[in-house]
C-alpha positions, 0 to 999 in steps of 0.5 A: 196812846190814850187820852182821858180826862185828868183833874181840873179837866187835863188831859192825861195821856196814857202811853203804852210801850207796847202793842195793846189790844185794849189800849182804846178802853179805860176799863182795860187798865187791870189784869185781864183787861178789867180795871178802871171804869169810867169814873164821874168827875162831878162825884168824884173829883174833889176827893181825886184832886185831895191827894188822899186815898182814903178820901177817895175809897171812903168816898159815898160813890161806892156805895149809896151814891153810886152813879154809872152808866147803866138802865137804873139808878140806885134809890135805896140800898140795905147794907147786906139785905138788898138794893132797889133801882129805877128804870132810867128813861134817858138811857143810851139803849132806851128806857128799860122795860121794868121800872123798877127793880129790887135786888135782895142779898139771899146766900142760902140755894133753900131760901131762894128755891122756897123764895122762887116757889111762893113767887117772891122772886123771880129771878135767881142768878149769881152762882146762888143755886147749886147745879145739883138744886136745880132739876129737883127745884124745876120739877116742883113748878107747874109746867111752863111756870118756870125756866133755867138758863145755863152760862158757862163763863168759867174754865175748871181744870185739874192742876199738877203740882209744877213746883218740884220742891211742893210735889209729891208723889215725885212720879207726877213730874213725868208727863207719862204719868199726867197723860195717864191720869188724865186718860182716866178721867170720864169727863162726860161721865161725871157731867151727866151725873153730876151736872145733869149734862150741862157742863161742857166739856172742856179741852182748852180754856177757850170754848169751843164754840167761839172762833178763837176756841174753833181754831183751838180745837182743832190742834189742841192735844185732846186726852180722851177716856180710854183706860187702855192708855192709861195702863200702858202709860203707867206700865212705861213709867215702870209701875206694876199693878199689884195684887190690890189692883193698885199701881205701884213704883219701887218706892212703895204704891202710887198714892197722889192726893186731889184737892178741892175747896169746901162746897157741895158740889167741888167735893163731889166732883172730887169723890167722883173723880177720886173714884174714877181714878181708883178703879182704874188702879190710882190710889188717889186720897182726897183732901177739902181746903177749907174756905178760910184757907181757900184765900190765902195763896200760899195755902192754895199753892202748896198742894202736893198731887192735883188741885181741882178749881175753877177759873176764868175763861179765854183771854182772862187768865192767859196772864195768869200762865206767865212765870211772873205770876208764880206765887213762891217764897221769893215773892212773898207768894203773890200771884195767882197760878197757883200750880207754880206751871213755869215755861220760858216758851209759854211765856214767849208766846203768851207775850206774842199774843198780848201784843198782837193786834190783827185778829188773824194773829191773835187767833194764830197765838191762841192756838200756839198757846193752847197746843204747847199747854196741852203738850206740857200738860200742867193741868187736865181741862175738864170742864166749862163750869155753867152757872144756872139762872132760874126765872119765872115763865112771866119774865121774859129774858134773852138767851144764854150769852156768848161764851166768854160774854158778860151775862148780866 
């Protein structure tokens, strides 16, 4: 139970039917424990009181009169170009160190490179430089000019297609099959080429570094590079390697696709497995969602063999495994596990984990769900996408943040 404060100064009590783990936070009240902020009712209040939605969502708070609870409060803002902030000196934290700050809208990674070298900017973050700019960029500034630090707050997996009716190459519905692609893939390879090393290795959607991810390390069923493997797996799923070096079933050669979204660096990542795949006797074809298609959901649900994206990390997409959360024609494709994975154990135990609220129990219920998706294996863990953010040596800023830690 929770008590807030409602219009006219009520109190509104929030009840919740179960065990909550967020219940004592208004910012839990959404999916992945991120909703409702605290809200200021002098702003706010009149429109709230009104009845009227569009009172309310059109309402200037949300953007030029925007009030929180933050280090600076906002003096101007260029729609689309940027915003300057000023250091507020009653801060609950202390005033901050910088009086004032502008934040520029700059989506173009060259833009913000030549912006870093001239000195215009200071500070670049927000995903705006892709992985592969960074090593080029560092060694153009004079040395100790400049540094990067790396935040992994995302969890990259490559997705089987679960639904049987959206499946295809059938084969990929036998877990034999999975495990041999999964065998297949030199994870380590592909983030020192690509990533420069800074991808870690991901074997379970929590990092390995927190103490739930230490505890699910430990049980999770782990698919190691041995290519051994892989050729056993797919010899006792009945398919023979023909004279092409490809396997192949009595239906014809095994022949699945990978999808990515559009970007530089997802359809590298896909060459670069694709390959992997094929060397070791995988026809995989390749296949590019394009952006505007990367929104809608049915698109992204209805790939045939393997969809390789990036989600979120730990807690924040535990929901998303749920059958509820299936898009699929009956629903009208709402929801967001996009691989149609659906199990009446997970379910169980996802919803054993929602409600518990000793951290021994909550650490038991990651382990119970990683090791069971590990074993169903709907989906290969690759890799903790890490996010760089570049600044300059006369900044001083903190460390990279704890795994699954706001990094702002």
């Amino acid at each position: 139970m929770q008590d807030v404060s409602g219009p006219n100064n009520q109190t509104v009590v929030i009840r919740w039917s179960r065990p909550y783990p967020a219940a004592g936070s208004l910012q839990s009240l959404g999916p992945g424990y991120v909703g409702m902020p605290t809200l200021p009712q002098h702003v706010l209040g009149a429109a709230f009181e009104s009845g009227s939605a569009d009172a309310l969502l059109n309402h200037p708070y949300w953007s030029t009169d925007y009030v929180g609870l933050g280090p600076y409060k906002l003096d101007r803002w260029e729609r689309g170009a940027f915003l300057e902030g000023s250091a507020f000196a009653n801060h609950a934290l202390g005033a901050p160190k910088i009086d004032r700050i502008k934040l520029a809208f700059i989506t173009d990674g060259n833009a913000v490179v030549a912006s870093l070298l001239n000195g215009d900017v200071i500070l670049a973050g927000d995903s705006v430089l892709a992985v592969s700019q960074v090593p080029t960029m560092m060694r153009q500034f004079p040395a100790g000019s400049a540094n990067v630090s790396w935040a992994a707050i995302q969890w990259r997996a490559a997705h089987f297609q679960n639904r049987p009716d959206f499946v295809n190459p059938k084969e990929l519905q036998d877990l034999r099959v999975r495990k041999a692609i999964a065998h297949a893939i030199d994870r380590e390879g592909v983030s020192e080429t690509l990533y420069g090393g800074h991808y870690p290795i991901a074997d379970t959607i929590f990092s390995p570094t927190s103490e739930i991810g230490r505890a699910a390390d430990a049980v999770v069923t782990k698919y190691l590079f041995d290519l051994r493997q892989t050729a056993q797996l797919v010899i006792d799923a009945g398919f023979t390697k023909g004279p092409d070096g490809f396997y192949a079933s009595a239906a014809g050669r095994f022949t699945p696709q990978l999808r990515v979204n559009a970007g530089a660096d997802n359809e590298s990542e896909m060459s670069a497995l694709a390959s992997g795949w094929r060397q070791a006797g995988i026809n995989f074809e390749e296949n590019v969602l394009p952006a505007a298609q990367a929104q809608d959901v049915q698109s992204r649900s209805t790939f045939p063999g393997i969809y390789a994206i990036g989600t979120g990390i730990g807690d924040s997409i535990i929901d998303a495994m749920t059958s509820t959360n299936v898009p699929q024609p009956e629903n009208n494709w709402r929801g967001s596990a996009y691989d149609g994975y659906s199990s009446p154990d997970m379910d169980r135990l996802i919803t054993a984990y929602a409600t518990a609220l000793a951290p021994a129990d909550r650490i038991k219920g990651a382990v119970d769900i990683v090791k069971l998706y590990s074993t169903d294996l709907p989906a290969i863990s690759l890799f903790f996408p890490a996010s760089p953010v570049v600044y300059l040596s006369s900044l001083t800023c903190p460390g990279p943040s704890a795994p699954e830690a706001n990094n702002d």
